[in-house]
KOLFI-499421 format. One record per residue (C-alpha): residue number from 1; residue in one letter; x, y, z. Coordinates in steps of 0.1 Angstrom, whole numbers, plus 2048, in hexadecimal, padded with zeros to 3 digits. Example, Ala and Ser with C-alpha at 12.3 -4.5 7.8 and 13.67 -1.06 7.14 Angstrom:
BEGIN
[1,"a",[87B,7D3,84E]]
[2,"s",[889,7F5,847]]
END
This chain:
BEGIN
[1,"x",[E41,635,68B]]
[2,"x",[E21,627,67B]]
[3,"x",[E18,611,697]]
[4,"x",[E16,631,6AC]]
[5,"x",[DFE,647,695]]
[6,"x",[DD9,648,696]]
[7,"x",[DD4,635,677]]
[8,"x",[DEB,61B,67F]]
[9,"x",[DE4,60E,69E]]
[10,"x",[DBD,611,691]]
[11,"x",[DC3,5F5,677]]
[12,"x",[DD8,5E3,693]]
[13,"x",[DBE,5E5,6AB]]
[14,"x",[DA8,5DA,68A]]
[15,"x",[DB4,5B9,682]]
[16,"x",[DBA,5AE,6A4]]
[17,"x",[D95,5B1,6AE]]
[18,"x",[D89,5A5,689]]
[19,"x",[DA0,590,693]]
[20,"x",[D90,57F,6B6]]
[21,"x",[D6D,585,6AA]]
[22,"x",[D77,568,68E]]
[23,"x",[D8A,552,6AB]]
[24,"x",[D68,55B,6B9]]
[25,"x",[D56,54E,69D]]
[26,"x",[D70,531,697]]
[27,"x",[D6C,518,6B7]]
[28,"x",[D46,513,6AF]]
[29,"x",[D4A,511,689]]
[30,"x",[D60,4F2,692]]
[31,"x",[D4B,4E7,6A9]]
[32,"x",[D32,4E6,692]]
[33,"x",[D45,4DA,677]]
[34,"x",[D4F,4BC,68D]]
[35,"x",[D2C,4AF,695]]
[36,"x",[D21,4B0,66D]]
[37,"x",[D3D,49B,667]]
[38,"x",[D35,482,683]]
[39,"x",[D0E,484,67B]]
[40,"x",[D16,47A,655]]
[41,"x",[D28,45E,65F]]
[42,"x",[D0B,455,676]]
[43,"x",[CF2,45B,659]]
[44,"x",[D0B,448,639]]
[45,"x",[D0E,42B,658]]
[46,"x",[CE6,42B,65B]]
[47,"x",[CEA,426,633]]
[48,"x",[CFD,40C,636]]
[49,"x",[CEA,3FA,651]]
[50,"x",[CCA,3FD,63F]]
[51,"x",[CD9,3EA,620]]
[52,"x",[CE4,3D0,632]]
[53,"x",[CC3,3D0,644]]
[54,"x",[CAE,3C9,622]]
[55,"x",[CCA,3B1,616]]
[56,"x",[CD6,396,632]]
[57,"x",[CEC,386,614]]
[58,"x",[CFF,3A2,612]]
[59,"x",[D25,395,612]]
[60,"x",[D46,39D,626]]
[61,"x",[D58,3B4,60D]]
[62,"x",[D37,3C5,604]]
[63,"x",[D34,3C6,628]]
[64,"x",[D54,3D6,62D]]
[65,"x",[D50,3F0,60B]]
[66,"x",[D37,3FE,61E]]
[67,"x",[D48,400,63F]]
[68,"x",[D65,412,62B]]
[69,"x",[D4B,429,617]]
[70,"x",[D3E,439,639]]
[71,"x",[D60,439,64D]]
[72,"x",[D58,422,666]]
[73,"x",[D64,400,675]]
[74,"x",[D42,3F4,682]]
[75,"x",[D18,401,683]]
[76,"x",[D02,3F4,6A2]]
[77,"x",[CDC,402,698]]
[78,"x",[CC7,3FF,6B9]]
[79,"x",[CA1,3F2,6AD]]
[80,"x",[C84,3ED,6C4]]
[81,"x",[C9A,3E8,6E3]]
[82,"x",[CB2,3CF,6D3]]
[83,"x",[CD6,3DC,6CE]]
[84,"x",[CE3,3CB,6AF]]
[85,"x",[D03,3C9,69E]]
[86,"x",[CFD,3D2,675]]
[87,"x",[D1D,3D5,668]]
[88,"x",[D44,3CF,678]]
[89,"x",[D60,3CD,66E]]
[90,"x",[D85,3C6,684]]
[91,"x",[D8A,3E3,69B]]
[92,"x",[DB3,3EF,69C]]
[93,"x",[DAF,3FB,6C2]]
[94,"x",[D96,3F9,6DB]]
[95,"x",[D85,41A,6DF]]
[96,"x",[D91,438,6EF]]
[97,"x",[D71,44F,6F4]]
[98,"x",[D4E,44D,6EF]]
[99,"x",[D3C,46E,6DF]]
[100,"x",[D15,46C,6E5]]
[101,"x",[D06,486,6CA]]
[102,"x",[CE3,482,6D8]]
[103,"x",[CD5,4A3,6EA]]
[104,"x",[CF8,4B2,6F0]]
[105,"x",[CFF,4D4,6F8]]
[106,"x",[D13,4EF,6E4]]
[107,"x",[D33,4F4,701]]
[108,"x",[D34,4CC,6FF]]
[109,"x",[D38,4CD,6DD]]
[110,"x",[D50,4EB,6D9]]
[111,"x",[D63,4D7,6F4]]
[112,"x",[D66,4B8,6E4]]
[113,"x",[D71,4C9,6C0]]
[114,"x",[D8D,4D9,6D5]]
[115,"x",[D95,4B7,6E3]]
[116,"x",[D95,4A7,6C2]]
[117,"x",[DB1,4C2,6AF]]
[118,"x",[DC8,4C2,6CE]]
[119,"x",[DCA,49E,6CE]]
[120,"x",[DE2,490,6B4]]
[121,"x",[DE7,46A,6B8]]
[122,"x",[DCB,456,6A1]]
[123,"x",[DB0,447,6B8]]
[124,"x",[D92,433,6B5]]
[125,"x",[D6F,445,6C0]]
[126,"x",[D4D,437,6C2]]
[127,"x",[D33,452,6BB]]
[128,"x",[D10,44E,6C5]]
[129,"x",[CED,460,6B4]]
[130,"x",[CCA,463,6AC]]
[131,"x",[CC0,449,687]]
[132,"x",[CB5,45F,66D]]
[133,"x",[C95,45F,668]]
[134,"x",[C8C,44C,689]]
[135,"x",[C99,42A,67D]]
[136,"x",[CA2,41E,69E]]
[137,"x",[CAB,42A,6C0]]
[138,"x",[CCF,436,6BE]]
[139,"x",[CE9,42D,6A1]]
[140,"x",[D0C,428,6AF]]
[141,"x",[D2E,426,699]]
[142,"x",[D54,422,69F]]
[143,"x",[D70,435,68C]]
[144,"x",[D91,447,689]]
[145,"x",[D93,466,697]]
[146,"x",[DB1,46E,686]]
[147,"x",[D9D,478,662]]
[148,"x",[D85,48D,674]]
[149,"x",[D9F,49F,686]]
[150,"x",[DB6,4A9,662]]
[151,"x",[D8C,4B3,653]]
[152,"x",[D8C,4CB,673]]
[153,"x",[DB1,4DB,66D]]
[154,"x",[DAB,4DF,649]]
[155,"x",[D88,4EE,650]]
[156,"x",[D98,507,66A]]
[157,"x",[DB7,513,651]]
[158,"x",[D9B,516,638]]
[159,"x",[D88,52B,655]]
[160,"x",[DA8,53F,662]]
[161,"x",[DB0,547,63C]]
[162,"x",[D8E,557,637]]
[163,"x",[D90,565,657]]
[164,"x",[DB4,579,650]]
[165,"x",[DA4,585,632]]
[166,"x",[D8C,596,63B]]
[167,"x",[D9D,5A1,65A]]
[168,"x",[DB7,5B0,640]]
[169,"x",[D9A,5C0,628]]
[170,"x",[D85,5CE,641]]
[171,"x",[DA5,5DF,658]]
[172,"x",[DAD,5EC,638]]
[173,"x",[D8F,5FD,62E]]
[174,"x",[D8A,60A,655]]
[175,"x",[DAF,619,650]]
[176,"x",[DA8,628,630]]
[177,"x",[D84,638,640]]
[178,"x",[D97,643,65E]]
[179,"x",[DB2,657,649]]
[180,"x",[D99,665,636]]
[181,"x",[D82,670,64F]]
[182,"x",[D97,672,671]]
[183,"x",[DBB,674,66D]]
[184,"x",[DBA,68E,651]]
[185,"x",[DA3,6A7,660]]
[186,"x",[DB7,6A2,683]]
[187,"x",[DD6,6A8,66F]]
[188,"x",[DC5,6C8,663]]
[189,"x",[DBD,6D0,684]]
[190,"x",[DE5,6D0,68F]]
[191,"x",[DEF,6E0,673]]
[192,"x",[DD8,6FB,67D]]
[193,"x",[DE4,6FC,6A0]]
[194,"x",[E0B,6FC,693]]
[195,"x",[E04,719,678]]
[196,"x",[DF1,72D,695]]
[197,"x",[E10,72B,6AC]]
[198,"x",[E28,738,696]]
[199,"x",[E17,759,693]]
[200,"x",[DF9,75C,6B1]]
[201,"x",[DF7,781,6A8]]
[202,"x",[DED,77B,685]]
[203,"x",[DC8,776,685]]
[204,"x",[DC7,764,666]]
[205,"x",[DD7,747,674]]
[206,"x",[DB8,744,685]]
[207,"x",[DA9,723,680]]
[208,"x",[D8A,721,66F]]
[209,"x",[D72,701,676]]
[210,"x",[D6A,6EE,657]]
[211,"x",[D6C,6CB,665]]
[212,"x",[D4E,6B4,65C]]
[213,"x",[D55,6A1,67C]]
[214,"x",[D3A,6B1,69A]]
[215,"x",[D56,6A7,6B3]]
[216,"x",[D70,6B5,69C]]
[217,"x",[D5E,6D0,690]]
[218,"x",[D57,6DA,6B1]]
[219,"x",[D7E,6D7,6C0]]
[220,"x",[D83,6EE,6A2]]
[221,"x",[D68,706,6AF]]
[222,"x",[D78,705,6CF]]
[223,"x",[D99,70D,6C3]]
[224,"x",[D90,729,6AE]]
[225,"x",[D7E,739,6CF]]
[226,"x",[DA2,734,6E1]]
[227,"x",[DB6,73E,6C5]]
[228,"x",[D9F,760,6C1]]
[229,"x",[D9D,768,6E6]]
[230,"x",[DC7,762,6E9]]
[231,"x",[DCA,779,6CB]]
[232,"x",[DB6,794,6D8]]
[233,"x",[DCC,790,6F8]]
[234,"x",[DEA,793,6EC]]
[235,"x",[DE0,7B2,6DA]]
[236,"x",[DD6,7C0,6F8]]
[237,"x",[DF3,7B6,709]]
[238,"x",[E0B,7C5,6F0]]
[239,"x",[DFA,7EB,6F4]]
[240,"x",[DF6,7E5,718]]
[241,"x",[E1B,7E0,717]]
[242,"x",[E1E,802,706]]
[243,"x",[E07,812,71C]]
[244,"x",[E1D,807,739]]
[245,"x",[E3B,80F,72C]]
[246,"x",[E2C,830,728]]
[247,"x",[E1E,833,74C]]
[248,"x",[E3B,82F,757]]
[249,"x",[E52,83F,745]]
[250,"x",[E38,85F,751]]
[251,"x",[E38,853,776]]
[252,"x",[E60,854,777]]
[253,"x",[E5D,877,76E]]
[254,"x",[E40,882,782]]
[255,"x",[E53,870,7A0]]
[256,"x",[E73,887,797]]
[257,"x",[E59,8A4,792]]
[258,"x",[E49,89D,7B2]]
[259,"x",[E67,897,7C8]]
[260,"x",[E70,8BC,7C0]]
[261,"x",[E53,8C9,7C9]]
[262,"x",[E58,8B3,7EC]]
[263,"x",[E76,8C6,7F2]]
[264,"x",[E65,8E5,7F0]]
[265,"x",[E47,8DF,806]]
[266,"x",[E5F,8D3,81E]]
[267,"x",[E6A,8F4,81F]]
[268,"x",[E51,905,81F]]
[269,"x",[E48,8F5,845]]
[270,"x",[E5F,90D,84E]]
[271,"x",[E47,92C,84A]]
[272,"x",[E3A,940,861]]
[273,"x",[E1C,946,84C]]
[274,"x",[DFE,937,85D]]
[275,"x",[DEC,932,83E]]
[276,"x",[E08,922,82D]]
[277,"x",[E0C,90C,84E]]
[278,"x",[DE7,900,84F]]
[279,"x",[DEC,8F6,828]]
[280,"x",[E12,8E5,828]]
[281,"x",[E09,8C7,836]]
[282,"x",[DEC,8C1,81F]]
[283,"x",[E02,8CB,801]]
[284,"x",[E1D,8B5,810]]
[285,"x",[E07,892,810]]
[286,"x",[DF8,898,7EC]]
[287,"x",[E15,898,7E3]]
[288,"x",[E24,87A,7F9]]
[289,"x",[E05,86B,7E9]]
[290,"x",[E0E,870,7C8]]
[291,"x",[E2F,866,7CB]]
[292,"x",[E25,844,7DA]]
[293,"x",[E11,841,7BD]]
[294,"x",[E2D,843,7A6]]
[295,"x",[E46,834,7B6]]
[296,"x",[E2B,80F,7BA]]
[297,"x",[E23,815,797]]
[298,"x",[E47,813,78D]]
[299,"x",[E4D,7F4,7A7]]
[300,"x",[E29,7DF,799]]
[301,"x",[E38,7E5,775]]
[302,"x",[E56,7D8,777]]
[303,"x",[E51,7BE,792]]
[304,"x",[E5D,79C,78E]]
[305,"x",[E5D,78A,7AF]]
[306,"x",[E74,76F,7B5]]
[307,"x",[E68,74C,7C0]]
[308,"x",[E68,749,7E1]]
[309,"x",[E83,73C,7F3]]
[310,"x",[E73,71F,80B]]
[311,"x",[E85,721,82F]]
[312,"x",[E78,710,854]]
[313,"x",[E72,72B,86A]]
[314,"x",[E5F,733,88A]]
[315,"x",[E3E,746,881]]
[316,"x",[E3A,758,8A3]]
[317,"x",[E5F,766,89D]]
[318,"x",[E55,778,880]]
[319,"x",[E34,785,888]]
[320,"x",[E45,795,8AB]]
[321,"x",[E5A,7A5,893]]
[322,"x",[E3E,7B3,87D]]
[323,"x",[E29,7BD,89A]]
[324,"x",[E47,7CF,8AB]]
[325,"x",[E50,7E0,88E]]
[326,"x",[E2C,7EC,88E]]
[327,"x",[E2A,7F5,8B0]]
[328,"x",[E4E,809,8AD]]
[329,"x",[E3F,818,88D]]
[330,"x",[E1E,825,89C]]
[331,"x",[E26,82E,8BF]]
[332,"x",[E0E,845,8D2]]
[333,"x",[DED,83A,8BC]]
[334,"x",[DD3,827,8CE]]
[335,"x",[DD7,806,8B6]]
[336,"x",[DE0,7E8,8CB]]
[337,"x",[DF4,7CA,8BC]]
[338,"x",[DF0,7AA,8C1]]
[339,"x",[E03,787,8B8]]
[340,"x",[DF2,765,8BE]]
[341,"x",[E0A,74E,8AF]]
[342,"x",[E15,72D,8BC]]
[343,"x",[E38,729,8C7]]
[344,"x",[E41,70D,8B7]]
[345,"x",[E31,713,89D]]
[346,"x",[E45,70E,87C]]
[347,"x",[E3F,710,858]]
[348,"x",[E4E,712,836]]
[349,"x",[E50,737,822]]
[350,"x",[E65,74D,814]]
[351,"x",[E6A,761,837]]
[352,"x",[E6F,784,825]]
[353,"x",[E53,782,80F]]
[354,"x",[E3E,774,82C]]
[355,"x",[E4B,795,840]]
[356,"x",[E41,7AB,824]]
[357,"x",[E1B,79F,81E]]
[358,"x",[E14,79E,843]]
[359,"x",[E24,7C0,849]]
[360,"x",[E0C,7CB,82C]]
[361,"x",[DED,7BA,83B]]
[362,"x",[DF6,7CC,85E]]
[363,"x",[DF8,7EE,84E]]
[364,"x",[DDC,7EF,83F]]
[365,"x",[DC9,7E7,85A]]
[366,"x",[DDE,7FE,871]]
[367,"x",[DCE,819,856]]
[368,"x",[DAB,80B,85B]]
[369,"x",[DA7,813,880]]
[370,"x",[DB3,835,87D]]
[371,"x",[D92,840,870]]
[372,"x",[D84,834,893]]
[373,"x",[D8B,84E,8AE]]
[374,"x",[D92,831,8CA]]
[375,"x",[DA9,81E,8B3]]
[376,"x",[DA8,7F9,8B5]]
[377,"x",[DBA,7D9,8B4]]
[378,"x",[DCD,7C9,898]]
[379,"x",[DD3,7A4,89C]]
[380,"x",[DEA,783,88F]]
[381,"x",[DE0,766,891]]
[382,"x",[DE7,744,882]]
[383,"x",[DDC,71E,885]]
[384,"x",[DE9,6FF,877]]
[385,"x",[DDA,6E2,867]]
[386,"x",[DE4,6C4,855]]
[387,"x",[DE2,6D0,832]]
[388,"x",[DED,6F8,834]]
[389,"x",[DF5,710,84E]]
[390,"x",[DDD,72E,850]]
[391,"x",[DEB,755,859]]
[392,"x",[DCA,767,866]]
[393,"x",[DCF,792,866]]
[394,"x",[DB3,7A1,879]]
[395,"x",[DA3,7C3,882]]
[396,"x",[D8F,7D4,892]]
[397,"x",[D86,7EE,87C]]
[398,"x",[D61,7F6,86A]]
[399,"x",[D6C,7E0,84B]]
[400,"x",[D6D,7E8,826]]
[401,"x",[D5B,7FF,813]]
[402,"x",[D47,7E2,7F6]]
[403,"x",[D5B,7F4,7D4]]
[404,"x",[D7F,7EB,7E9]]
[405,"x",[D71,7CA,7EC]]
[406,"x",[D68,7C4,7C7]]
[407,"x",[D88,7D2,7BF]]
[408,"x",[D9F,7C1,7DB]]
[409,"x",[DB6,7B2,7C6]]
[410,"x",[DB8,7C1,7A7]]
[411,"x",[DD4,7DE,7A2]]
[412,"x",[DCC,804,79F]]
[413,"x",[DAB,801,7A9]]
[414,"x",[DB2,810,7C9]]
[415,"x",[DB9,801,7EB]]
[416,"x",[DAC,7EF,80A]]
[417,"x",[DBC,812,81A]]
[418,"x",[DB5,834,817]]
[419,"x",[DCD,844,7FF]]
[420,"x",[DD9,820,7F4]]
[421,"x",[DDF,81A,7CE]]
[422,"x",[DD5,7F7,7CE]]
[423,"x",[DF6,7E7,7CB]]
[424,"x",[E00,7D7,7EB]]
[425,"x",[DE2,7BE,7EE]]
[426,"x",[DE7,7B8,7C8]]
[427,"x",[E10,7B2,7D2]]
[428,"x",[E07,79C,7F0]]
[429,"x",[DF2,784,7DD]]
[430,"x",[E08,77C,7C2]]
[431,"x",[E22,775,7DC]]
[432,"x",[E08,75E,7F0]]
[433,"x",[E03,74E,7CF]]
[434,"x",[E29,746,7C8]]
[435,"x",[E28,735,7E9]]
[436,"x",[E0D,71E,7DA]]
[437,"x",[DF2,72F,7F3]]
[438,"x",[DDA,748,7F4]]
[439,"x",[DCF,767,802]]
[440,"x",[DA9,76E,809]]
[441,"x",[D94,788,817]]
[442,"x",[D83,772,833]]
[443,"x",[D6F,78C,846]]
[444,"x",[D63,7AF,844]]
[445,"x",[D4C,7C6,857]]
[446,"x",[D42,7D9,873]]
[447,"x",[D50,7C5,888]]
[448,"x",[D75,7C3,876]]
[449,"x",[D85,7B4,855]]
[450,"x",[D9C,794,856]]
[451,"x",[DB4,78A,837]]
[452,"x",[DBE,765,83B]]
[453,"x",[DE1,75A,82A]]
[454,"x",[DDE,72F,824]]
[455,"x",[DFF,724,81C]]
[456,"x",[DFE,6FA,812]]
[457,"x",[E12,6E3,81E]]
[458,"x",[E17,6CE,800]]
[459,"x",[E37,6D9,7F4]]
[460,"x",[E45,6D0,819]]
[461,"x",[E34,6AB,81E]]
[462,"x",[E40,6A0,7FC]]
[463,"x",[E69,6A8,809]]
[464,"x",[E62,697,828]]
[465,"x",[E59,67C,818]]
[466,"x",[E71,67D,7FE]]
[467,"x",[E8C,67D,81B]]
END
């Protein structure tokens, strides 16, 4: 639709405000066209007087010719204090309002002209102003107001003609610049955009900024940045595609390779050899190692993690179940686990992929404190507020080492734990993240590291309320 395009609501928008700037202009150039009118009467009156003044013998149809002439019924000229009657003539109506021209103001005026056009019915006016050239005090007339009225309308259609031609001319010109010089180089612009969609990969598609526009010119700039940078991205998403297929296509096999060789260092603990006893179990957790590698490789490669499925459940029922596990898992070690939950505590999650994270959290702080000799303490912990819930995992361990710290959350560049591939944090965050929240390294040190998961409560406060 035309009305809705750039161009044409532009030369809309045109003659509408050409448009009001000539109403604008209109009222006063009335206005003013009204008081000429009545100051020529007043001055052809004066001319009139001042005939009869230098001839008393003027006689009764002269008298009247020049009443006619000047458009008036009667003339009283005010002379050195003496009001005096110079012409008259019989007066169809009494009069209906009195304008006083003398010293008036331009709203009074505008007002008046406004009156005048809305009234229809013919009236009889006296008007009231200064002599020319100082020939008396005041000069005051009587007259139809009917002719001035049909002088204003034919003055305003000649006005409001005018006015919608130039309103036409100039929104025409102003849509014919605007084509030229906005709608054609944006249409450019869009063209650009559509031909680069088509085909992202094909680098000549890439816009090139020609626009003579600065603002255009420098959305184009912009653009071409974008377009270059998502280019060069999905290049390097495309061999990093093939590398991974590749990786993992030479993980499966390492895994098959390496769960052999399992089998065989399993048996091999059967030895009497003392030598071969002291170096099995090192043997067996290189391996184990290696395995794990492969096997989280294969899982981060292919992992597409459902959206979490948002249940009500009690918090402190889950972590008891995490920390018991824990416990169960770990028996004998001198880690204490702890659970400061509320009871009542509720909250909205996905409870399985809740279990998982935490489980991951608790392990790899369980790993933490086995490089202390008097173990330590591994603690949940949560508090509410009114915006998000907040899962605290504590420990008391001697913190990060600062490369795990840079690298916390990015995969394969090894993990918060000994022997860790740098998976499970990675793993844990994006399923924080599908929850809408996020998980944070809050505190680390001498004195013990913290992760904090922050799950909002936004999702849950707009069904309540919707229910």
């Amino acid at each position: 639709m035309f009305q809705n395009s750039l161009s044409g609501r532009f030369l809309i928008l045109t003659i509408v405000f050409v448009m009001v700037a000539e109403v604008l202009i209109f009222v006063p150039s009335v206005a003013r066209f009204r008081e000429d009118y009545l100051l020529s009467r007043l001055e052809r009156a004066q001319i009139a007087s001042l005939a009869l003044l230098a001839n008393d013998m003027i006689d009764t149809d002269l008298e009247q010719e020049l009443l006619q002439t000047a458009g008036i019924y009667n003339v009283v000229l005010r002379r050195d204090e003496m009001r005096q009657l110079v012409l008259s003539s019989p007066i169809p109506s009494p009069v209906s309002e009195t304008f006083d021209l003398r010293d008036v103001s331009a709203w009074v005026l505008i007002r008046d002209a406004l009156f005048c056009l809305t009234k229809r019915e013919n009236s009889v006016i006296r008007v009231i102003g200064d002599p020319v050239q100082k020939a008396g005090l005041l000069i005051e007339v009587t007259m139809d107001s009917e002719p001035l009225r049909l002088e204003m309308l034919d003055y305003g259609t000649r006005i409001l003609a005018l006015s919608a031609v130039i309103s036409i001319v100039t929104a025409f010109l102003l849509f014919l610049s605007v084509r030229r010089f906005l709608v054609r180089p944006i249409k450019g612009l869009v063209a650009a955009i559509k031909s680069y969609a088509e085909a992202p990969e094909d680098a000549r598609r890439i816009i090139s900024p020609e626009a003579g526009l600065v603002e255009l010119h420098e959305a184009e700039v912009a653009l071409q940045s974008m377009e270059t940078q998502l280019t060069n991205a999905l290049r390097q998403k495309e061999r990093l595609a093939q590398l991974g297929g590749a990786v993992a296509k030479i993980s499966h096999d390492l895994r098959n390779i390496l769960t052999t060789a399992q089998l065989f260092a399993d048996r091999m603990e059967e030895t009497q050899d003392p030598e071969v006893k002291r170096v099995v179990p090192k043997l067996f957790n290189s391996i184990t190692r290696a395995v794990n590698l492969c096997e989280s490789t294969l899982a981060f490669g292919k992992a597409e993690e459902p959206p979490p499925k948002l249940t009500w459940f009690k918090l402190s029922r889950l972590v008891e179940d995490v920390v018991e596990s824990e416990r169960i898992a770990h028996a004998g070690e001198q880690v204490v686990y702890e659970a400061d939950v509320p009871e009542k505590m509720e909250i909205r999650a996905d409870q399985a992929q809740l279990h998982w994270v935490l489980t991951n959290l608790v392990r790899n702080a369980h790993q933490a404190l086995l490089s202390q000799a008097d173990g330590g303490k591994v603690q949940i912990k949560s508090q509410e507020s009114a915006a998000s819930w907040s899962i605290e995992v504590c420990d008391t361990g001697p913190g990060l080492p600062p490369k795990a710290v840079e690298y916390l959350f990015q995969p394969f560049h090894g993990g918060a734990r000994k022997g860790g591939v740098g998976l499970g944090l990675v793993i844990a965050a994006e399923l924080v993240r599908g929850h809408g929240g996020r998980l944070e390294l809050t505190k680390t040190g001498h004195q013990g590291t913290t992760f904090t998961i922050c799950l909002p409560k936004q999702i849950a406060q707009s069904e309540t309320a919707v229910g």
